[in-house]
C-alpha positions in Angstrom: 28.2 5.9 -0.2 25.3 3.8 -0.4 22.1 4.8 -2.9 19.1 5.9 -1.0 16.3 4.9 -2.7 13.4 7.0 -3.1 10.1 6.5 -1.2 12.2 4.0 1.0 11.5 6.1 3.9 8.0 6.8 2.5 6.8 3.1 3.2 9.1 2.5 6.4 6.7 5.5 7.8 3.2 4.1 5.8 3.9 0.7 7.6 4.3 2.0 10.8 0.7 4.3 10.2 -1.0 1.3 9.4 0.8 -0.3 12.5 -0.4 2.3 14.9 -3.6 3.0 13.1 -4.5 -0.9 12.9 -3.6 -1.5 16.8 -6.1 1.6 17.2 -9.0 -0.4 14.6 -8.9 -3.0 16.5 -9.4 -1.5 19.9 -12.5 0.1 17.6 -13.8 -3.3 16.3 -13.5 -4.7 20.1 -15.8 -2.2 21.3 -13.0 -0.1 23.3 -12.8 2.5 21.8 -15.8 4.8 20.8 -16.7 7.5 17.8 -15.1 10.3 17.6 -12.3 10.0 20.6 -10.5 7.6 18.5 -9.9 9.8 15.9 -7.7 12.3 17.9 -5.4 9.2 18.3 -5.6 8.7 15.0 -4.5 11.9 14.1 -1.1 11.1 16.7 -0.6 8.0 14.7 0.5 9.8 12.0 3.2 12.1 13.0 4.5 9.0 15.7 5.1 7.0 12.5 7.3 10.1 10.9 9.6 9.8 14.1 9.6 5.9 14.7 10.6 6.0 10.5 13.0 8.4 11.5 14.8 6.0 13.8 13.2 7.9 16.8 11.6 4.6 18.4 10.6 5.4 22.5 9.2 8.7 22.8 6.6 8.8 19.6 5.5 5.3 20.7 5.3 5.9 24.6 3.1 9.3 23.7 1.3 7.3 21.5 0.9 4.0 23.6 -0.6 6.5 26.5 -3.1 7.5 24.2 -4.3 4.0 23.6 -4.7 3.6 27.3 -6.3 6.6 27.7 -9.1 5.7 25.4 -9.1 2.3 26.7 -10.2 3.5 30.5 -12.5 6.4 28.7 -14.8 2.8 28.4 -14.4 1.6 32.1 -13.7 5.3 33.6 -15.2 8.6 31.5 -14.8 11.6 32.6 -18.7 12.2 33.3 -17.7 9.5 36.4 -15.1 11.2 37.5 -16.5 15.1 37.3 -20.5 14.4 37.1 -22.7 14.7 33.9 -21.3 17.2 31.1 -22.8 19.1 28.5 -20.9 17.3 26.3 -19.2 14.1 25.3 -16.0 14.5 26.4 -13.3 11.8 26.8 -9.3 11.7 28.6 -8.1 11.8 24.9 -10.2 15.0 24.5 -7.6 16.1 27.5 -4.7 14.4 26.3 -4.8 15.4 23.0 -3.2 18.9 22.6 -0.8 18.2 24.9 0.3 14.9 23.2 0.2 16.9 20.1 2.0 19.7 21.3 4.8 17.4 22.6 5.2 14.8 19.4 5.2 18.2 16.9 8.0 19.9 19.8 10.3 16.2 19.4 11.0 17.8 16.0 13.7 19.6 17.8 15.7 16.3 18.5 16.8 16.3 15.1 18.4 19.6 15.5 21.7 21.0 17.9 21.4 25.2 18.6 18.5 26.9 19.8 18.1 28.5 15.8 18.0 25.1 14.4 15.8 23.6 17.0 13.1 26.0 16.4 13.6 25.7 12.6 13.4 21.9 12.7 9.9 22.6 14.8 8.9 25.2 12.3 9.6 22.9 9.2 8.1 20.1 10.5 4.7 22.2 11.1 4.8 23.8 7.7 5.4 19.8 6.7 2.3 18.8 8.4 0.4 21.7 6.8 1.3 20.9 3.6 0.4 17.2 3.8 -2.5 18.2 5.2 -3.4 20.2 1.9 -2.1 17.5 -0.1 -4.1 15.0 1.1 -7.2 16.9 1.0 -7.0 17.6 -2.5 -5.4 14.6 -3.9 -7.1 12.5 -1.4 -10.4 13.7 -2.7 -9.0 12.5 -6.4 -7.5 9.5 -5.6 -11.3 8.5 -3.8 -12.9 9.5 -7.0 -10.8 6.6 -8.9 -9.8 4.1 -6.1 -13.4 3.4 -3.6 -12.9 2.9 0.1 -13.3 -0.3 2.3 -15.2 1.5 4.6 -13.2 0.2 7.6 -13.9 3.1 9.6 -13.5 6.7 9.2 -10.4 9.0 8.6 -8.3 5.5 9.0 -5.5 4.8 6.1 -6.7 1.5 4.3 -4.4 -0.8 2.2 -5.1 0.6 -1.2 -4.8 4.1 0.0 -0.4 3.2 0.5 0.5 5.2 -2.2 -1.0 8.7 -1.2 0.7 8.1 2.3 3.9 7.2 1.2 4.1 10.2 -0.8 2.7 12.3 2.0 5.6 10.9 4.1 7.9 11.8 1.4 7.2 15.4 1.2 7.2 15.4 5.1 10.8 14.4 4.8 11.3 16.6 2.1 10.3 20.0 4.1 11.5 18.8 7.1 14.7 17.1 6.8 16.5 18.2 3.6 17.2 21.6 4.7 18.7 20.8 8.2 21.1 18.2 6.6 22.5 20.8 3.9 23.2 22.8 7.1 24.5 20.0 8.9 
């Protein structure tokens, strides 16, 4: 039986965020991607890295990788060209979004065998994502007071910030995973 060590998977998932989040800053930087579309994918980034930490590698990628393009031909193609002028600034990842949501939070159900424990595994990783939400709100907003930001661009993870996600991975893992293996 091998030790686990703790926070191991924690920054396994951080590296991938910064991975995905970085590919997505520099698509930002290059002029590809515009303010705010880029920030749903952003928001994808974080629950692809869970499953690609997980050992889940094609599906969170793929789902995310479409998103990239997406926002990518949102600069050559918007929707105003396709559908005339809108009232609003709308782009494909505008579209894309809940449904790439909706599928990357329903993938939780791949670490699960039986109906019960598929919708419990989809149920646990929700209440995760809640939770991590609430954490990094509040200890986000004290970890800014003490530690400043780069500025790099907004609502994306910078270097120094590694700590607060690897514990927000962590207690992912925690809600989500722990109580499907004691089942298992």
């Amino acid at each position: 039986m091998t030790a686990r060590i703790i926070g191991s998977f924690g920054l396994k998932a951080s590296f991938f965020l910064f991975l995905f989040s970085y590919l997505l800053l520099a698509g930002v930087r290059a002029g590809l991607f515009e303010f705010p579309h880029f920030l749903l994918l952003g928001a994808l980034a974080y629950l692809a890295a869970y499953y690609v930490a997980s050992g889940r590698y094609l599906f969170p990628t793929a789902v995310y990788g479409a998103g990239l393009g997406l926002l990518a031909l949102n600069k050559f193609l918007p929707p105003s060209a396709v559908f005339g002028p809108l009232p609003v600034d709308l782009s494909w990842a505008t579209f894309y979004f809940p449904f790439a949501a909706a599928a990357l939070l329903l993938y939780a159900a791949t670490f699960a065998r039986g109906f019960a424990a598929r919708a419990l595994s989809v149920l646990l990783l929700a209440l995760a994502v809640a939770l991590g939400h609430f954490y990094m709100v509040y200890v986000g907003w004290l970890w800014r007071a003490v530690v400043p930001s780069l500025g790099l661009a907004p609502a994306f993870p910078e270097p120094q910030d590694a700590p607060l996600y690897i514990l927000l991975y962590e207690l992912w893992r925690a809600v989500h995973q722990l109580p499907l293996r004691r089942k298992a």
